[in-house]
Structures are given as structure tokens and as C-alpha cells.
C-alpha positions in Angstrom: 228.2 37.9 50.7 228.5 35.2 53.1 225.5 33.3 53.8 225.7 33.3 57.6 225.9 37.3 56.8 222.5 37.4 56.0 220.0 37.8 58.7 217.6 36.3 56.9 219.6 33.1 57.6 219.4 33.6 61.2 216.4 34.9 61.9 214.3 32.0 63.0 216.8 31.0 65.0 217.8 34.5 66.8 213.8 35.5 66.9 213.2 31.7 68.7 215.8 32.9 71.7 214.0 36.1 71.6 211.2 34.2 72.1 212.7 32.0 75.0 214.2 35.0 76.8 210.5 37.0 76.7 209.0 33.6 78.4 211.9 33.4 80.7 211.3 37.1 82.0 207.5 36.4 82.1 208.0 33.1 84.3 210.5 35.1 86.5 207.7 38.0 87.1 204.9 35.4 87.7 207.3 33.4 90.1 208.1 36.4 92.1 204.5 38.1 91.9 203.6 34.5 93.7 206.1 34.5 95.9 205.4 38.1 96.8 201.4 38.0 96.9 201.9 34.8 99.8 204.6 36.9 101.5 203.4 38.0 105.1 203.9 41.1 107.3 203.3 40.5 111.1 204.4 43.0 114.1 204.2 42.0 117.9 202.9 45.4 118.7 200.4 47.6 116.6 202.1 49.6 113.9 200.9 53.7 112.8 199.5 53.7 109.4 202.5 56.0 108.3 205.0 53.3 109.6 203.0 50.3 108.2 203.4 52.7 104.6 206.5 53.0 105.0 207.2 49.5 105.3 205.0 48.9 102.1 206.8 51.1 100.1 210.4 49.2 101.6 208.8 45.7 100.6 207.9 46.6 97.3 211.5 48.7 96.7 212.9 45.3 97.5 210.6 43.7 95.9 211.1 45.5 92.2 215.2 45.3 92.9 215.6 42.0 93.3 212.9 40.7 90.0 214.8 41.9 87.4 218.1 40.2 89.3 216.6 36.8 89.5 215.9 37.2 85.5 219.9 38.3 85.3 221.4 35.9 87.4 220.0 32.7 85.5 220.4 34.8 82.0 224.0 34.9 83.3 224.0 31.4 84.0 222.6 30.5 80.5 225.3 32.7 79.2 228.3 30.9 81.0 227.1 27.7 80.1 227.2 28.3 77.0 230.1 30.3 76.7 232.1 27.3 78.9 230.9 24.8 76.5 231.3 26.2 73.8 228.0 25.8 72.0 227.9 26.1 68.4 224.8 27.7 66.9 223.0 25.7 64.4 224.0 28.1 61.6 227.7 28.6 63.2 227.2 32.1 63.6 229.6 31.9 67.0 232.4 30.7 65.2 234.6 32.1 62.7 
């Protein structure tokens, strides 16, 4: 057996990006939750309580959509980078 074949090896390493990707999610949730708790809703005209719930619920749809595609998008980006510059991991796991 190989020693890069042993998991043992690697897992510091692979349990430290676990790590970094649990804090990036976490940092994308608190972002948003910010960005979502200052948000404002303001009508010209007074609004029914069913319409006003309606809108609610359409806010927070959007709202719970686009989180988890903020976390994607720079998880994607991370990926690319790496990918395009061809990183080597420190126990050359990536390569053959």
C-alpha cells in the first residue's frame, strides 16, 4: 500500500478543508441573515395583511434560494482556482 493511500495520511489535511468549508457556509449564512434582517419593505399605498403575507413568504423564498448560491458560487470559484493553477496538495494527493 501506497502511503498517500492511507487516509490516515490525509486526514488532517482533508478534515482542515472540512473545517474551512463549515466556516465558509457559516460566514455566508451570517452575511446574508445581515443583509436580510437590514433589508426594508415600503409600499406607497397601504397593503392587506394577506398581500403583505404574501410578499413575506416571496422575500424569504428568495431569500432561502439565493444563500445556498452565494456559498456555491465562491465554492466554485475556490474550485477553479485551484483547478487553473494547478495546486498541489501538501501530500500530492491530486497528482498521480
Amino acid at each position: 500500500m501506497k502511503i498517500y493511500e492511507d487516509f490516515r495520511v490525509q486526514a488532517t489535511g482533508q478534515f482542515q478543508l472540512l473545517q474551512s468549508f463549515c466556516e465558509l457556509a457559516e460566514q455566508t449564512v451570517v452575511r446574508a441573515l445581515q443583509d436580510f434582517a437590514t433589508s426594508e419593505f415600503i409600499t406607497a399605498n397601504v397593503i392587506s395583511a394577506t398581500i403583505f403575507d404574501a410578499q413575506m413568504r416571496s422575500t424569504i423564498n428568495t431569500f432561502q434560494l439565493e444563500t445556498p448560491s452565494a456559498f456555491i458560487s465562491t465554492l466554485e470559484l475556490i474550485r477553479r482556482t485551484t483547478h487553473g493553477n494547478a495546486f498541489m496538495t501538501v501530500y500530492a494527493s491530486n497528482w498521480e
